[in-house]
N, CA, C and O of each residue as an XYZ file, in Angstrom:
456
protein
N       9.587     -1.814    -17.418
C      10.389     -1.020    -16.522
C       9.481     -0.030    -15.791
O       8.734      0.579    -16.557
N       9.362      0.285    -14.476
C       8.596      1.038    -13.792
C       9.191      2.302    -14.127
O      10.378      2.586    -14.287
N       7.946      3.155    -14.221
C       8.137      5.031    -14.125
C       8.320      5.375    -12.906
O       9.147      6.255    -12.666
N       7.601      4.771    -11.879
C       7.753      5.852    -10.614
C       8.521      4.404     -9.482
O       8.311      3.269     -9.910
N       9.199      4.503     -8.373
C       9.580      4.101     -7.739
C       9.711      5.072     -6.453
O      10.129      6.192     -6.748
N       9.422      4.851     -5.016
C       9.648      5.385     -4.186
C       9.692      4.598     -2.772
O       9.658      3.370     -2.847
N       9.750      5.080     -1.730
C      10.018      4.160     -0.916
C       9.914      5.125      0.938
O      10.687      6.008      1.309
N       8.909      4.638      1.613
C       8.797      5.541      2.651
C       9.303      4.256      3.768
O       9.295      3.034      3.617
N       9.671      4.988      4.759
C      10.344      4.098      6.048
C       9.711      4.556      7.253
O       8.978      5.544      7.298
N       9.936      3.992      8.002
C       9.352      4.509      9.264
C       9.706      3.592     10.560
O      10.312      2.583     10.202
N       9.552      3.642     11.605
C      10.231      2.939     12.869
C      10.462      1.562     12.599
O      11.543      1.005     12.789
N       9.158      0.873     12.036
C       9.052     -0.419     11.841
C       8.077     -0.619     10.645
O       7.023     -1.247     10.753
N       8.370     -0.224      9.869
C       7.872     -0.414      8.892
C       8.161      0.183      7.123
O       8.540      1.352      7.047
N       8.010     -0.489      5.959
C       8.639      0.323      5.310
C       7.662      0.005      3.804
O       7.042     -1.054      3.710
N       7.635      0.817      2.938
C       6.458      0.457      1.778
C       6.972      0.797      0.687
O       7.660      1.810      0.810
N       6.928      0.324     -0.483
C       7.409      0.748     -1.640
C       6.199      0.523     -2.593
O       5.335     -0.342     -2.450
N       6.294      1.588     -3.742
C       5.039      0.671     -5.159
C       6.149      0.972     -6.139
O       7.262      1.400     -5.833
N       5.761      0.727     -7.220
C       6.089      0.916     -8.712
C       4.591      1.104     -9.657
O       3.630      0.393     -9.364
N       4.519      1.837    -10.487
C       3.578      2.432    -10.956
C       4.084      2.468    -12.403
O       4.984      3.289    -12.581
N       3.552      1.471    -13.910
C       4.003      1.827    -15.236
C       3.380      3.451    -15.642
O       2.381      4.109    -15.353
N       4.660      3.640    -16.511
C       3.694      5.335    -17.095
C       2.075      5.357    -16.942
O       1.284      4.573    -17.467
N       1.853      6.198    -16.289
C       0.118      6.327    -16.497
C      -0.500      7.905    -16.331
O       0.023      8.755    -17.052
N      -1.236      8.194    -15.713
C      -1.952      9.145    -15.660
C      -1.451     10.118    -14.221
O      -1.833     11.284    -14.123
N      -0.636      9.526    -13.242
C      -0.455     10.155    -12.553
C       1.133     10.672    -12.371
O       1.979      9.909    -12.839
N       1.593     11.868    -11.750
C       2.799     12.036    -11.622
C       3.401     11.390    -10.439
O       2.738     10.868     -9.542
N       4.814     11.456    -10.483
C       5.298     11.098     -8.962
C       4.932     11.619     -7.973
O       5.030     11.061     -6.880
N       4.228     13.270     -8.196
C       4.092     14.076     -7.010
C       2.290     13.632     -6.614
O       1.903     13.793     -5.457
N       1.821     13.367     -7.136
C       0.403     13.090     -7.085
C       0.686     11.610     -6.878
O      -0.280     11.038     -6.373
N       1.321     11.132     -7.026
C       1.399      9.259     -6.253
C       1.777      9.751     -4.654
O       1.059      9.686     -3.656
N       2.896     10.163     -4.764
C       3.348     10.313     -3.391
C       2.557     11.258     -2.317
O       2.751     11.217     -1.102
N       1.508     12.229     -3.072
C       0.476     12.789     -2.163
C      -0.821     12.128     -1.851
O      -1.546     12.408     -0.896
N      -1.049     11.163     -2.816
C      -2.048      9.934     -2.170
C      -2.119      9.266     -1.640
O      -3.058      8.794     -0.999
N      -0.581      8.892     -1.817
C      -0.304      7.302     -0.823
C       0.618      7.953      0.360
O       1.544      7.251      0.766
N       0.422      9.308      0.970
C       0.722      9.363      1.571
C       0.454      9.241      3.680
O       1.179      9.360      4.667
N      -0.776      8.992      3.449
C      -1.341      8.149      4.860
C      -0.658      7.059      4.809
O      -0.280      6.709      5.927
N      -0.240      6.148      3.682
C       0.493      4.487      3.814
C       1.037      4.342      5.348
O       0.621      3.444      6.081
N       2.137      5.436      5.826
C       2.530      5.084      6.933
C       2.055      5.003      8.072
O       2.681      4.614      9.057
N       0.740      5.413      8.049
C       0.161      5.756      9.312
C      -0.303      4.405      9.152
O      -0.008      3.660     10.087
N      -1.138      3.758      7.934
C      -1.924      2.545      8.116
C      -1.347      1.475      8.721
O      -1.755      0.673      9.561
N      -0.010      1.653      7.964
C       1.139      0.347      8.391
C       1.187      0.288      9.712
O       0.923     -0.808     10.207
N       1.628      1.755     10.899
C       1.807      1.314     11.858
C       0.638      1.386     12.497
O       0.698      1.220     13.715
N      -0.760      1.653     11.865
C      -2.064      0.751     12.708
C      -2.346     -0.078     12.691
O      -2.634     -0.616     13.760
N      -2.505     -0.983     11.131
C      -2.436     -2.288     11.412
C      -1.941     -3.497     11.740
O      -2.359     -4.624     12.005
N      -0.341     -2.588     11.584
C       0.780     -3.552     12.057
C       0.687     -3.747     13.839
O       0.696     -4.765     14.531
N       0.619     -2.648     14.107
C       0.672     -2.384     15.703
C       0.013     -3.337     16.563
O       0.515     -3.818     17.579
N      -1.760     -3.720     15.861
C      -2.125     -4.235     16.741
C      -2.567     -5.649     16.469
O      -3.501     -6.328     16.898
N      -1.333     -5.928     15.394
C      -1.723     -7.271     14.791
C      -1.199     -8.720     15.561
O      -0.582     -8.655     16.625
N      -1.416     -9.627     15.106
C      -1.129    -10.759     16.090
C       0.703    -10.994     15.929
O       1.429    -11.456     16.809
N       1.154    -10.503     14.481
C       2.385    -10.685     13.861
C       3.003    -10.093     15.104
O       3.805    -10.503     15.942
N       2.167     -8.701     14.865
C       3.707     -7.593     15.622
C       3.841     -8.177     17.131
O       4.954     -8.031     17.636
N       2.613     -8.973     18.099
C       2.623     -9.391     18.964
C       3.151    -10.830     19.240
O       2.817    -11.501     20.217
N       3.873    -11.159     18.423
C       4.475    -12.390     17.766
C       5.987    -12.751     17.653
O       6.762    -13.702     17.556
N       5.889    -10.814     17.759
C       7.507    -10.031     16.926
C       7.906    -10.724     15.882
O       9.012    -11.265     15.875
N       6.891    -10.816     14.660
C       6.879    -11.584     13.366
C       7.243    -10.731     12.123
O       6.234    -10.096     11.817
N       8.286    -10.450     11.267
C       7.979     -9.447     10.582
C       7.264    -10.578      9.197
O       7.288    -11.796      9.021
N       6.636     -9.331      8.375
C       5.629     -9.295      7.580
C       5.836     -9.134      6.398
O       6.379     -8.034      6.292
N       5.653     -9.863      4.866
C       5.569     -9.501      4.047
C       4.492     -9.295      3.065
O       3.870    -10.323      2.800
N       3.912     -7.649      2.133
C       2.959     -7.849      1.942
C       2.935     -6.938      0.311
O       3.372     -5.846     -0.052
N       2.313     -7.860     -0.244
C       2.335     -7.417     -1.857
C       0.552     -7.078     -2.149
O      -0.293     -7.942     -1.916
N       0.236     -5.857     -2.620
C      -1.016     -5.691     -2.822
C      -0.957     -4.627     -4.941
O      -0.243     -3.874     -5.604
N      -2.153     -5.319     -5.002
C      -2.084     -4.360     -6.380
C      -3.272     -3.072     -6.002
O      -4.366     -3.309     -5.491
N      -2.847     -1.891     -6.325
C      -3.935     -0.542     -6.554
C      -4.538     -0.522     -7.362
O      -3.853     -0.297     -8.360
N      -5.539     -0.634     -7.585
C      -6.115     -0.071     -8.914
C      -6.929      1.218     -8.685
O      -7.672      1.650     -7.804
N      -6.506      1.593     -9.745
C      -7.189      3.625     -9.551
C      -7.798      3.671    -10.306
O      -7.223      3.517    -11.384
N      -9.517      3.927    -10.398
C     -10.855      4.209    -11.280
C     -10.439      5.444    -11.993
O      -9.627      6.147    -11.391
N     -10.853      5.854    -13.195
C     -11.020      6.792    -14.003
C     -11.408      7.897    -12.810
O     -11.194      8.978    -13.357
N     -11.699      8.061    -11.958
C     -12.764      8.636    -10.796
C     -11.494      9.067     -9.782
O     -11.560     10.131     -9.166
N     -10.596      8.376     -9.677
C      -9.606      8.156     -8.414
C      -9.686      7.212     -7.088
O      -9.012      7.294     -6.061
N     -10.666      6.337     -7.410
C     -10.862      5.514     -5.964
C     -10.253      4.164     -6.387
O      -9.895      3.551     -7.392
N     -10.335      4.054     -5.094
C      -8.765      2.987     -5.200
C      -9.766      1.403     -5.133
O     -10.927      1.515     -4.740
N      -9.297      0.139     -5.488
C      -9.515     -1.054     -5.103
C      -8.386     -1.464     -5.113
O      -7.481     -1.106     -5.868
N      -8.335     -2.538     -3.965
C      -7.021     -2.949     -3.828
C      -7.345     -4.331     -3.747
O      -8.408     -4.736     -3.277
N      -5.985     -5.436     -4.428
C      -6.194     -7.159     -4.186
C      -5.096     -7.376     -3.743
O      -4.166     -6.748     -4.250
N      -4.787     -8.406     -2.564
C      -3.783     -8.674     -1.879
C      -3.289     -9.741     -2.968
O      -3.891    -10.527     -3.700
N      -1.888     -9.424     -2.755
C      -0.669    -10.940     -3.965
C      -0.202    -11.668     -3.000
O      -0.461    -12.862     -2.845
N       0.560    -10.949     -2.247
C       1.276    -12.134     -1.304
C       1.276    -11.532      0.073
O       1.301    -10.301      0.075
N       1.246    -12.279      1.544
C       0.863    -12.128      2.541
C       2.242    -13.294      2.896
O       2.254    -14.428      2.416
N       3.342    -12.759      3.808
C       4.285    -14.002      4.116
C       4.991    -13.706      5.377
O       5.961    -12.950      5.434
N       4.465    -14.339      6.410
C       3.874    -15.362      6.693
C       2.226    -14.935      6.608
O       2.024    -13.738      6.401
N       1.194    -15.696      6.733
C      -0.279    -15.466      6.331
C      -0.469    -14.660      7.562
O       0.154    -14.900      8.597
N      -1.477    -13.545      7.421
C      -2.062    -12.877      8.657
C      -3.350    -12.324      8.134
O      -3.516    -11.220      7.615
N      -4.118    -13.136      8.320
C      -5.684    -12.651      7.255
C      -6.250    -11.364      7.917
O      -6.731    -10.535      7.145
N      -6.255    -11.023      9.566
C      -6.332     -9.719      9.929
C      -5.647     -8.518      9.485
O      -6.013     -7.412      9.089
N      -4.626     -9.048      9.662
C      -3.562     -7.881      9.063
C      -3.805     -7.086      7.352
O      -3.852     -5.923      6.948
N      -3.919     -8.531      6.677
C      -4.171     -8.187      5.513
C      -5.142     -7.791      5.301
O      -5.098     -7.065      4.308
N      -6.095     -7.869      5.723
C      -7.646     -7.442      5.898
C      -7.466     -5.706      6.230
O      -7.713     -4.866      5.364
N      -7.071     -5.402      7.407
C      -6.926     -3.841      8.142
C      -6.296     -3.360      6.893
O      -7.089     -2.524      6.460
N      -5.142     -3.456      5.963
C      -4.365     -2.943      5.302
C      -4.805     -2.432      4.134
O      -4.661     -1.286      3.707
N      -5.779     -4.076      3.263
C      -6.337     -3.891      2.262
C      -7.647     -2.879      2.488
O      -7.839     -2.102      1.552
N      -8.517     -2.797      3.547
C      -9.773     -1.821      4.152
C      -9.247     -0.435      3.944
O      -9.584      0.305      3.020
N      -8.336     -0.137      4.946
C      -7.904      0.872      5.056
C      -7.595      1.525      3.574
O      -8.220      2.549      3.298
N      -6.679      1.003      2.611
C      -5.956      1.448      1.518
C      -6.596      1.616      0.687
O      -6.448      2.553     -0.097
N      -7.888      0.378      0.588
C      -9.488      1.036     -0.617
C      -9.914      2.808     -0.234
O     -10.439      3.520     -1.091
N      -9.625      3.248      0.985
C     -10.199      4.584      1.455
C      -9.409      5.810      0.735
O      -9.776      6.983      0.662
N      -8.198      5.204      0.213
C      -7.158      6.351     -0.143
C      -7.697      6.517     -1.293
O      -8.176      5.549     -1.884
N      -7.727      8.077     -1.954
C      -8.287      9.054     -2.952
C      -6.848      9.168     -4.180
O      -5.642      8.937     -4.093
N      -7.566      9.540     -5.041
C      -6.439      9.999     -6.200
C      -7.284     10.892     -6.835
O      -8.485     10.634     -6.764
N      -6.808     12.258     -7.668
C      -7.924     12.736     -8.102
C      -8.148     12.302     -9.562
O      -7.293     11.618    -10.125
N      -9.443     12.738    -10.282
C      -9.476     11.842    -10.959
C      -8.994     12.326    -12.761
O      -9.182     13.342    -13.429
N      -8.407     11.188    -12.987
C      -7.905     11.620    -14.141
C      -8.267     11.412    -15.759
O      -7.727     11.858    -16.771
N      -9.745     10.288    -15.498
C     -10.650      9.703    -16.610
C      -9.776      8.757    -16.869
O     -10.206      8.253    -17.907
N      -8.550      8.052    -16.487
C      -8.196      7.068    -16.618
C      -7.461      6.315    -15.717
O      -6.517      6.759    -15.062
N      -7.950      4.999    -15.670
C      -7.542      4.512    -15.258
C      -6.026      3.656    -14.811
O      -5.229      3.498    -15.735
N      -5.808      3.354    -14.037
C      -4.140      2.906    -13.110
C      -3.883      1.613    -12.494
O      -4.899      0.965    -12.244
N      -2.937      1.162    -12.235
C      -2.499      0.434    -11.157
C      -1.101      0.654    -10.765
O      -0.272      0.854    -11.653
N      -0.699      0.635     -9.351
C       0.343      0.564     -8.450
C       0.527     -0.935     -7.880
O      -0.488     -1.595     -7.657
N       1.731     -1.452     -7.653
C       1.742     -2.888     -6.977
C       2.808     -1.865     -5.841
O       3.729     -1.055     -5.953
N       2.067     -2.454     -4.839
C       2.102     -1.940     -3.625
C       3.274     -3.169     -2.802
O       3.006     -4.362     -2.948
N       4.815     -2.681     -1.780
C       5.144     -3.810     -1.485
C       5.427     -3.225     -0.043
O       6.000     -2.136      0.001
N       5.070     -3.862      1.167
C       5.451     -4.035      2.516
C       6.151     -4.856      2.962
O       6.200     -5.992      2.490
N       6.954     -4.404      4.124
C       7.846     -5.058      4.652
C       7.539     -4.487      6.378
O       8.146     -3.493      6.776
N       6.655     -5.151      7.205
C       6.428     -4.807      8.356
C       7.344     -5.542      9.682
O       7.273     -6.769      9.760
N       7.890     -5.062     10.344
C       8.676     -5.877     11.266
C       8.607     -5.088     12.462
O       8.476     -3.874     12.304
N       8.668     -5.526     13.583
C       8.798     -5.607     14.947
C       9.925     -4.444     15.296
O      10.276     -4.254     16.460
């Protein structure tokens, strides 16, 4: 059962994670991952999808270093957009957490549309 659940929206775009009990609070998830929306509508914006008017589905896992730096692996991409997923996954390795000597994961879920 997930501890944290949240869910940000935005014109065209919308992101959710789930996060099991770990090291971080809800308020420290939601202040890290809080650029998410900006990324979405950069990489969505100038992707071939959104120029397609394709919406997007996109499942990525977080993983958070003892340190706070993020790696991220894409799960599902639907329909495929290897740019897209590419800008998303780049971008989202850049996001910080501070660090808590232990380690995390978030499964990250998008829903990008036109």
């Amino acid at each position: 059962m997930p501890a944290a659940l949240s869910l940000w929206a935005a014109s065209c775009t919308s992101a959710a994670f789930e996060a099991k009990a770990g090291p971080y609070s809800q308020a420290e998830i939601n202040r890290s991952l809080a650029p998410v929306a900006q990324i979405e509508r950069a990489c969505y914006g100038s992707s071939r999808s959104r120029q397609s008017k394709r919406s997007v589905r996109l499942e990525m896992i977080a993983y958070v270093s003892e340190q706070g730096q993020v790696h991220i692996d894409p799960l599902l991409v639907d329909p495929a957009d290897p740019e897209l997923t590419e800008c998303v996954r780049s971008r989202l390795s850049q996001l910080q957490f501070a660090a808590k000597g232990r380690a995390d994961q978030l499964h990250l879920r998008f829903e990008l549309t036109p």
